[in-house]
Steps between C-alpha positions, in 0.01 A plus 500: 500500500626855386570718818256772580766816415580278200139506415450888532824583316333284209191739547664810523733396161142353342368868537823676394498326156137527418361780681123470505262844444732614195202543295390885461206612589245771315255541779774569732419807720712472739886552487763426759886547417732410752926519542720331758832692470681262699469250276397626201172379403182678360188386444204641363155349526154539360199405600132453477304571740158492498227510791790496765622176327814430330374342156857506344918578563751601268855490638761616299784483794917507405716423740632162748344203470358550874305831356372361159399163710274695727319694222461233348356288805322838566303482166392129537394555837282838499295462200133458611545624831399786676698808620415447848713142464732602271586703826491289729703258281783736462492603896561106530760457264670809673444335793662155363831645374557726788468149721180656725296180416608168707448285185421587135115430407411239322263665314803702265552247211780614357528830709668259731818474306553892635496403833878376442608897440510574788784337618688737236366875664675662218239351252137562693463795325551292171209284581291804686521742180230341306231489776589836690442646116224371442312590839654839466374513185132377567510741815623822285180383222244473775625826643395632150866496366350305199853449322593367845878567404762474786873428523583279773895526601687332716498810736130496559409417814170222452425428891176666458333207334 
């Protein structure tokens, strides 16, 4: 049997070579662009959102494979949901990496594979990036920001959430 960070590693490379949500999307209107200095990596994501729920995700993310995996777990994860989950989803995953939870849900599929991130602090903000853009984003569009544009850098301080 394959060891468990043997397993996630497979994930996380599994979602680095075929990101999922690279499809564009018309109906889009929202728009979230993030940047993580320290490493590098920007994203960008669109999304459809319709009666508070997230129909569709486009992520168009450059950078490590730990930020382009978590966009792309990101987009198979929130389509279909609500906003109200998609937050409390990314608190948890937050949560997760930052080692505040006593065991990673079961419930994650392969959000799971994050939880090994956090032994490297350097690259949390790798696998954060996606999800604190995109409830910064949906926050900013609610607040009647409709472009919902934001740059998240390393600097930022994201405690709030």
């Amino acid at each position: 049997m394959m060891p468990l960070d043997e397993m996630y590693r497979e994930i996380i490379l599994d979602h680095y070579r075929s990101p999922r949500g690279r499809k564009p999307l018309p109906e889009a209107n929202v728009t979230a662009e993030g940047h993580n200095p320290s490493c590098g990596d920007d994203i960008k994501l669109e999304i459809e959102l319709k009666d508070n729920i997230l129909q569709d995700v486009h992520v168009d993310c450059k950078g490590c494979a730990i930020s382009v995996a978590s966009g792309s777990m990101l987009a198979e994860t929130v389509k279909g949901k609500t906003f109200a989950e998609v937050s409390e989803l990314s608190k948890t995953i937050r949560k997760m990496l930052k080692g505040e939870l006593e065991e990673t849900p079961d419930n994650l599929g392969d959000l799971g594979a994050l939880a090994g991130v956090r032994q490297f602090p350097v690259r949390i903000k790798c696998a954060l990036l996606a999800w604190v853009t995109l409830i910064e984003g949906l926050d900013k569009y609610s607040a009647g920001h409709p472009d919902g544009k934001i740059v998240v850098t390393s600097e930022h301080d994201h405690e709030h959430e």
